[in-house]
C-alpha positions, 0 to 999 in steps of 0.5 A: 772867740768861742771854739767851735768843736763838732762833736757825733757822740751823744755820750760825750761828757763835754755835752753833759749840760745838755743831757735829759732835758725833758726830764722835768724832777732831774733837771730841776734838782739838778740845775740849781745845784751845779749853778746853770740854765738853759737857754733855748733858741737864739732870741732867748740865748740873746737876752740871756747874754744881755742881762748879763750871764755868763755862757758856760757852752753852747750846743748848736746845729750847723745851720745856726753856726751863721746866725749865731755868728756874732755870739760865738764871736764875742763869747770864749765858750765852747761851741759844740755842732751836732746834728738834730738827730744827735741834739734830739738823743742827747736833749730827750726832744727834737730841738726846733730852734737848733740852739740851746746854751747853757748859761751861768746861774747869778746869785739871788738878791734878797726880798729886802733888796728888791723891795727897797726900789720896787712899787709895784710888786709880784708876789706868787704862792705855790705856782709849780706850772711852768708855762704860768711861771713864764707867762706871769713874768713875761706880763710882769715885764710888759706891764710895768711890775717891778720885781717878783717875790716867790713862796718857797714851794715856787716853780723855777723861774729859770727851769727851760720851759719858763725861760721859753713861754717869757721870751726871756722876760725872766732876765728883766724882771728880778726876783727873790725868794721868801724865806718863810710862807706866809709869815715872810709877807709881814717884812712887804708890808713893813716895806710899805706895801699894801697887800693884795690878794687876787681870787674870784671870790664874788665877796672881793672888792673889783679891782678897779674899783679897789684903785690899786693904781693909786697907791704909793706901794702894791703886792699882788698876790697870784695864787697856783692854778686851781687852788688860787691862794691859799686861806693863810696867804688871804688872811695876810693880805690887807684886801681881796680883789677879784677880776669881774666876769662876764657870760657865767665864767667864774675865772681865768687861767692865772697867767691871763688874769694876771696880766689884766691884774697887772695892767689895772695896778698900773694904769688904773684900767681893768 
């Protein structure tokens, strides 16, 4: 059972985990180095727990002490209760869920190991945008795709922000970093899988038509918002697919069209 410890300093070190969350540069030098994440709100803390990491602490108000009751039951972590105004001057925000956990990072498995079982691959190229990080893995789960692979220069699927817009979706989807950009695609095809790169360019094959549904292995390459993929990264991939669009709009936001885009490669509707 977890100790529960009310604490009313907002410098207290036991709370350090917890400290200037909304500064995004810090926190995302300093959560992969020291091995931990923040979960945020009880269904996201939940799913966390159920995939399988380990909770370092955990920072509650006192009227989530209840319903957080079977978790601080089960877990031999700290449990620090503060007030919202001491949580809002420790985190640098108001903490509307009144729950926040900071959670053990796992080891990443290596592209190799993930592309041995998966079929249907994300593949994701300078995408620094949070939300879209979280909302790409959040689709991901819902629509069947069975691993993710980042270029180097990715966002952290586990920074706070992503971790919330997926709803915790990042802990069902595994994941895996490439060593090298572009070059890194070459050991995916190798694997099997044919390379897609999605763009709104009008010279790209329609999706459905392209029947990526069909294939035995898929790699759908997503590029960042704006920029979309880059010329090198095209040039790597086997074919280009687009999305068509109606009404003289050019394209969608990436984490919409990769949910259509995810949805056709596995049902073969678009």
């Amino acid at each position: 059972m977890a100790e529960l410890i009310t604490v009313d300093d907002a410098d207290d070190p036991r709370l350090s985990d917890y400290t200037d969350l909304t500064d995004v540069e810090l926190r995302r030098r300093r959560e992969p180095a020291e091995g931990l994440f923040i979960a945020e709100g009880e269904k996201v803390i939940r799913r966390a727990r159920e995939a399988g990491y380990t909770m370092r602490s955990m920072l509650l108000s006192a009227k989530w002490v209840e319903p957080m009751r079977d978790v601080i039951d089960e877990i031999p972590a700290p449990v620090y209760v503060v007030s919202p105004d001491l949580a809002e001057r420790v985190t640098g925000y108001h903490v509307h869920r009144g729950a926040l956990a900071s959670m053990q990072r796992e080891p990443l498995p290596t592209p190799a190991e993930l592309l041995t079982e998966a079929r249907r691959v994300v593949v994701m190229e300078s995408v620094n945008d949070h939300t879209n990080i979280g909302a790409i893995f959040r689709s991901a789960a819902a629509l069947g795709m069975d691993a993710v692979l980042l270029s180097p220069d990715c966002a952290d699927p586990l920074y706070r922000r992503s971790v919330k817009v997926s709803m915790g979706a990042v802990f069902a989807v595994p994941y895996a970093r490439l060593d090298v950009w572009p070059a890194g695609l070459e050991a995916v095809r190798q694997a099997g899988f044919r390379l897609l790169a999605l763009t709104p360019d009008d010279s790209a094959t329609a999706i459905d038509e392209a029947a990526p549904h069909r294939e035995e292995r898929v790699a759908l390459m997503l590029g960042a918002e704006g920029d979309g993929l880059s010329r090198r990264a095209l040039a790597a991939a086997d074919d280009r697919v687009r999305i068509p669009m109606a009404h003289g709009v050019d394209s969608l936001n990436v984490g919409a069209a990769a949910a259509v885009a995810f949805y056709a490669v596995a049902t073969g509707t678009a």
